[in-house]
N, C-alpha and C positions, 0 to 999 in steps of 0.2 A: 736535277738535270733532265726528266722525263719532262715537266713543266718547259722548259724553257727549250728543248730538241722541239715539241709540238708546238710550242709559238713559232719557230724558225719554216716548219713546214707548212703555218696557217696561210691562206689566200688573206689577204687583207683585206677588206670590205668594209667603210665603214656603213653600220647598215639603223644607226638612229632614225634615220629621216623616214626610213620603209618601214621599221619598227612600231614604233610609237608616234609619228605626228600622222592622226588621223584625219587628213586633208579634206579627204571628202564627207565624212562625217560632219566637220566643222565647218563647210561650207553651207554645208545644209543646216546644220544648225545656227547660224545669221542673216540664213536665209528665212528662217520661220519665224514671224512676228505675229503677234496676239493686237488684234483689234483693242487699241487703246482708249485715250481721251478724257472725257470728264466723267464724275459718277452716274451723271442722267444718263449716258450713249453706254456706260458699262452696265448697267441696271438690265437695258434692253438688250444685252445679251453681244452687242456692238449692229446689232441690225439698223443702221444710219445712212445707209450709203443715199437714201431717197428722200431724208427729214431734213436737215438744214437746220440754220436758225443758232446753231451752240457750236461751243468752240471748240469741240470735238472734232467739228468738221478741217480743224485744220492738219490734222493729223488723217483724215479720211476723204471724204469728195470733198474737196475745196471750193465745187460751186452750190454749196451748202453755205457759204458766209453771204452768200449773196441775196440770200431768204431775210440779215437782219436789215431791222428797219430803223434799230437804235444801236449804239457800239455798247461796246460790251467788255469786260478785265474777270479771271478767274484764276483761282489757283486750286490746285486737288492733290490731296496727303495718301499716303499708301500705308496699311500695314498687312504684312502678306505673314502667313503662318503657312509653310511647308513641311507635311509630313511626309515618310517616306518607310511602306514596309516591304522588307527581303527576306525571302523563304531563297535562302542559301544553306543547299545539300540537309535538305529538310528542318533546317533551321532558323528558327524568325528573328528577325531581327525591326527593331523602330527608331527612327531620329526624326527628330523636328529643329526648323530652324525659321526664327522669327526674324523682320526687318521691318523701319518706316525711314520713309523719304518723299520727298515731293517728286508725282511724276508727271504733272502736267500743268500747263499755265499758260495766259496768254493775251493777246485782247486783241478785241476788233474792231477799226473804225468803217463807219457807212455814210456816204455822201448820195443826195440828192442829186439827179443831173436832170438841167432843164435844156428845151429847146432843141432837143436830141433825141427826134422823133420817136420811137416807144422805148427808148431806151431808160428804166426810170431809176437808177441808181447802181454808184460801183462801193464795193467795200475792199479794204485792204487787212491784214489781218498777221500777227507776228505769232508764233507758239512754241514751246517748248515738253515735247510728250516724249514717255518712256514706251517706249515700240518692245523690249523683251528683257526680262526680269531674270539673271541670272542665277540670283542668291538660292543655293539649296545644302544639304547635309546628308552623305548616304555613308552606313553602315552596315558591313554583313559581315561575318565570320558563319565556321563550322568545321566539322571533322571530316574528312579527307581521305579516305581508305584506299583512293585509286592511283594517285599521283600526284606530282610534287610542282610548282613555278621552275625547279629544277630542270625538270624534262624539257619544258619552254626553252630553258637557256641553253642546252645542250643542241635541241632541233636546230635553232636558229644558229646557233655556230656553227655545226655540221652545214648550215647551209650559204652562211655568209662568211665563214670566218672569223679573226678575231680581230677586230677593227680598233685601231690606236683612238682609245678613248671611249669604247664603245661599251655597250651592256655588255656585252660577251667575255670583252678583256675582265671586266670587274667580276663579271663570273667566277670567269678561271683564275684569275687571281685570288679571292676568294673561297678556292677549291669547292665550290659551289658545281663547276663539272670540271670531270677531270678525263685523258686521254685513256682509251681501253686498251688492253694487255699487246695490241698489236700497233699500236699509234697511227691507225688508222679512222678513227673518230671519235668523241664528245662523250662521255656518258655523263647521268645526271645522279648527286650524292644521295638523292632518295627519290623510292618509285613509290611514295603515298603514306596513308596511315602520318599524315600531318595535319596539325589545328588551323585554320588559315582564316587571318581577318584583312579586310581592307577596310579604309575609311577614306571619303573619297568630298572635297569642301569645294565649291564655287562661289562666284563672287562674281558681279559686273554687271553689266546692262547695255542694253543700245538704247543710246537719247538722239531724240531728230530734233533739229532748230528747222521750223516749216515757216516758210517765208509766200503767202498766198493772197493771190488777188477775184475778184470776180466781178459779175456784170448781172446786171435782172433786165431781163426783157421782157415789157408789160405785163410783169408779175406772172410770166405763163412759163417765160425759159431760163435758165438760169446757168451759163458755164465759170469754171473757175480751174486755175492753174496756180498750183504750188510749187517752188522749189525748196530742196531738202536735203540742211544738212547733215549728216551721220558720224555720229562718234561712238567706236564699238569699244567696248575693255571687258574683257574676257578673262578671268581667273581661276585656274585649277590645281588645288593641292591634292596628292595622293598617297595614302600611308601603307605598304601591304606589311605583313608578318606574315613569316612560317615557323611555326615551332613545334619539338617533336622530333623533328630530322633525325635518321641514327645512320649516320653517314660512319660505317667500320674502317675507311681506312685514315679520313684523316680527321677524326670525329665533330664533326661540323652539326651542329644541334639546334638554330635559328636561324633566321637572315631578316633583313630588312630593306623593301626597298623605296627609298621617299623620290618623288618627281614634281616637280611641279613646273606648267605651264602659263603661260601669259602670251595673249593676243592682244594688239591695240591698234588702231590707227582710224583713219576718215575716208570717209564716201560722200557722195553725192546721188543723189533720184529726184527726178519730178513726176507730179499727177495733174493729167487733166482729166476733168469730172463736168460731168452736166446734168441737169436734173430737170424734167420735163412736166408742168402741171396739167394735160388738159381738162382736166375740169378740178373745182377745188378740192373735192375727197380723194382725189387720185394725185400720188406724185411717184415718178419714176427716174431712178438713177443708173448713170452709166459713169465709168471709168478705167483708167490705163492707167498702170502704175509703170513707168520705166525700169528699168535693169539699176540696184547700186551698184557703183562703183566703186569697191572699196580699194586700198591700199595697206596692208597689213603689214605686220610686223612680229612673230613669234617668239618667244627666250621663255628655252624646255633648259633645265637643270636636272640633274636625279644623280643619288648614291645607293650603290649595292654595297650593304653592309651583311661582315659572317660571324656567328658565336660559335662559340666550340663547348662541351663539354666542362671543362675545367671552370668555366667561365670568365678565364684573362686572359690578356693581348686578343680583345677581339679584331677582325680587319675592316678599321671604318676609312676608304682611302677619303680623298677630296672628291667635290663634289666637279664632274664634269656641265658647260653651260654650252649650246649650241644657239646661235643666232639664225632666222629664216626669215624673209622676206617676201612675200608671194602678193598676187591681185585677185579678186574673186568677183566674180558679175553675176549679182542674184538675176533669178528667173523675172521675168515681166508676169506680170499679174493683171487680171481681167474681171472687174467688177462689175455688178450691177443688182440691182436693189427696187422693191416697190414698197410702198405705205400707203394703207386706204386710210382715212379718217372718218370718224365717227361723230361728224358734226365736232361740236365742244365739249364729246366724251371724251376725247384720247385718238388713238391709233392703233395700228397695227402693223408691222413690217415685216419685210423678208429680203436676204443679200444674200449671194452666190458668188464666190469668188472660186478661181482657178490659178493655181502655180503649177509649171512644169518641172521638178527639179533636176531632170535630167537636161538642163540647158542653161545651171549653173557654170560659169566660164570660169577656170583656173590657169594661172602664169605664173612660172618663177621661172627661175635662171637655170633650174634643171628638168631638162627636157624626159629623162625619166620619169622624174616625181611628176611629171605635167602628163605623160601620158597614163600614166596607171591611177592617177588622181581620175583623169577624164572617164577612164574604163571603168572604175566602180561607179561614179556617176549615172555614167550608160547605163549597166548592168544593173545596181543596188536600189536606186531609184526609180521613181514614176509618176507622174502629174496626180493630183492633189485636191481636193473640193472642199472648200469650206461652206460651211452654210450655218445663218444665225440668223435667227427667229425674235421678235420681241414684240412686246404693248407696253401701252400707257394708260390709264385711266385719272381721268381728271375731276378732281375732287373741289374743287372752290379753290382756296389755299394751298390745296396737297393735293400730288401726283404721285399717286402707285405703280410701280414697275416690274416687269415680269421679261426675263429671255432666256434663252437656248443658244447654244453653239456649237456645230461639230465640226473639228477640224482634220481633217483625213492624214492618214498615215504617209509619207512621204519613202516609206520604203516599199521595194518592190520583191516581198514576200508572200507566200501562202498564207493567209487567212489575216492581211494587212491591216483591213475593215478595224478587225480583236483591238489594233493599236491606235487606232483613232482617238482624238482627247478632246473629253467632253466639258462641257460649261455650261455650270447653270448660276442664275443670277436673278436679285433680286432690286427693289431698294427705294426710296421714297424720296421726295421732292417738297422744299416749300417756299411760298415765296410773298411777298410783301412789300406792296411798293416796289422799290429799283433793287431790293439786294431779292438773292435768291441762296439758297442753301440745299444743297443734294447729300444723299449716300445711297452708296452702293455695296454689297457683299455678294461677290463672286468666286464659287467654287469650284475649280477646275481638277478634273481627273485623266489620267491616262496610268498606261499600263507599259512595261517596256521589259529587255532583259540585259543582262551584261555580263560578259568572261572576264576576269580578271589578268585571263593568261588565253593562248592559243596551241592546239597541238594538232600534230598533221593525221590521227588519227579522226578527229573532230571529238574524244571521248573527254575534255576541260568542262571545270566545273561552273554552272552559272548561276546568277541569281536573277530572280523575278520580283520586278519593284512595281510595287503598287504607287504612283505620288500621285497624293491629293493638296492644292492648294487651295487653301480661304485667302482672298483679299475683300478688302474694308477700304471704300475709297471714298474723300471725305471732300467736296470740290463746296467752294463759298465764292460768290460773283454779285455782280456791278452792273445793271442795266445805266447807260449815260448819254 
């Protein structure tokens, strides 16, 4: 009767959508895309924005196709090995997860134009590139001395109530928290000294369909305009366990709580790019990447599940599924790039890009979730610098390659710099009459943290992930 008098007195709130769908988190992360392409431009670290010539460029400056002089067909294989270590509550923990797929392909046709005063040729050019690699595997557990995901569920009810379908309701139904001696608030079945693992699986990627034209004027200027289409699929499963629990009054001994997430849907962006020769060792690149547009679609599931002592009739209810629908407008991005050349040694480049992420745009149909989505934005965020360095060295036959990448942190914290993610790359070229053959192995690091839970003291436990990724990308092409 004490259960069911304190649901009678709860404020109602359903409070899923402010809970758990990390809005602006997720915007910014479809917002971050990794300089892709073929194995040659990954090699150089993606420093391309002022080279040309490869079908890279369709996914990067598009008046970079305007440099071929013959068309051109490739396709490029991925195999990415993702490790990931967590020092969670002084505890290590390792998972690796391996994937291959095709992420880029494409071709390019170049026509001669006559009688069209220095105008000396336009190319058109179709492509298919994987702009950001979802696939990863993280794992931590550890011992637990201070407090419980408990105390989370309790806070958040004290503060939302107990919303028909909501995490709070399966709390308390769960006796996961229960009302205090005075039925005036939440308390939680255990304050710590619990074992806690999460395991936490992604899946998905963003693929652009780059649809790009350009122009060469007298071999000295070179503009080119792409349009691009976007399909994002976003996949998040999440496992947490507590066990340990010595909850005295209605002996409650584990929980479980599984969630999982799915984002999908289409955008649109274009770039236009120009690249300026004045003299042959020198080329210099500019570009504007517009705002995508995406249209999205979210479907969050999740069950709080409770064990007891005894270990029968545990409480596993059905699982609750919410539907969300929201629009996201990535930041405009501002590029530009140089490459000297070293006769018929090779090259060298450099590219600066800037994203503002505080001027990612969010809509949906709730004007709350729109403005406090906007607020962290404002607040958590900050404009961006990437910058990637690379060479070639040209061997006869064979082309050695060498780059650097650093992509600046997008959050707007004390010593933000520490989370910048770095890349370095490497990889070799050979080629043979019309076919050409590349690879590249690129190893990308960053450093991040993550709570599993929130509490309004700020005292939740967190882990500190080291990921490193190795990718192997394997591109084989068609000079025609």
């Amino acid at each position: 009767m004490k259960k069911l008098y304190f649901i009678l007195i709860s404020i109602v709130v359903l409070s899923i959508g402010q809970t758990y769908a990390q809005y602006a988190a997720d915007a910014v992360r479809f917002s971050q895309t990794i300089f892709g392409g073929s194995a040659r431009y990954q090699a150089i670290g993606g420093a391309s924005y002022a080279l040309g010539g490869d079908i890279g460029s369709l996914s990067g400056n598009p008046a970079g196709i305007g440099l071929y002089t013959r068309s051109d067909f490739s396709l490029s294989g991925l195999y990415v090995s993702n490790n990931v270590d967590a020092n969670y509550l002084n505890t290590l923990n390792r998972t690796n997860k391996d994937n291959i797929n095709l992420i880029n392909g494409g071709f390019v046709i170049t026509e001669d134009i006559f009688n069209a005063r220095n105008w000396k040729s336009v190319t058109f050019g179709v492509g298919v590139n994987q702009s950001s690699n979802f696939t990863n595997n993280t794992t931590f557990s550890g011992f637990n001395p201070n407090n419980s995901i408990t105390r989370f569920f309790a806070e958040s009810a004290n503060r939302f109530g107990l919303g028909s379908g909501s995490l709070e309701e399966m709390a308390f139904d769960g006796f996961l928290i229960n009302p205090n001696q005075s039925n005036t608030a939440f308390v939680p079945a255990s304050n710590g000294n619990v074992n806690q693992l999460e395991q936490d699986i992604t899946r998905g990627g963003i693929t652009e369909v780059n649809i790009a034209g350009a122009a060469n004027l007298d071999d000295r200027f070179y503009i080119g305009l792409s349009i691009n289409f976007v399909n994002l699929n976003y996949k998040k499963s999440s496992f947490y366990t507590e066990t340990g629990i010595n909850d005295p009054q209605f002996n409650v001994t584990a929980l479980e709580l599984d969630e999982n997430q799915e984002v999908v849907g289409n955008g649109a962006k274009a770039v236009l790019g120009v690249i300026f020769r004045p003299i042959d060792a020198v080329r210099i690149g500019f570009g504007i990447e517009t705002p995508t547009f995406y249209e999205l679609t979210e479907t969050f599931d999740f069950r709080l599940s409770s064990f007891f002592d005894d270990g029968t009739n545990p409480i596993i209810p059905a699982r609750e599924t919410s539907f969300f629908d929201y629009k996201i407008r990535t930041p405009f991005k501002l590029n530009a790039g140089v490459a000297f050349f070293l006769k018929d040694a090779g090259f060298l480049s450099v590219d600066v890009e800037q994203v503002n992420y505080r001027r990612i745009g969010f809509e949906s149909d709730f004007a709350t979730t729109n403005v406090t989505t906007k607020n962290r934005l404002l607040n958590d965020y900050r404009t961006a610098y990437n910058v990637r360095l690379g060479a070639e060295a040209r061997l006869g036959l064979v082309n050695l390659r060498a780059g650097y990448a650093m992509y600046g942190s997008p959050l707007n914290v004390p010593n933000a710099d520490d989370l910048n993610k770095t890349i370095l790359s490497g990889g070799i070229g050979y080629r043979i009459n019309d076919i050409y053959l590349d690879f590249a192995l690129v190893n990308t690091t960053s450093e991040s943290s993550f709570s599993p839970y929130l509490l309004d003291n700020f005292t939740e436990p967190t882990a500190f992930l080291k990921n490193s990724r190795t990718n192997g990308i394997l591109t084989v092409g068609v000079r025609f």
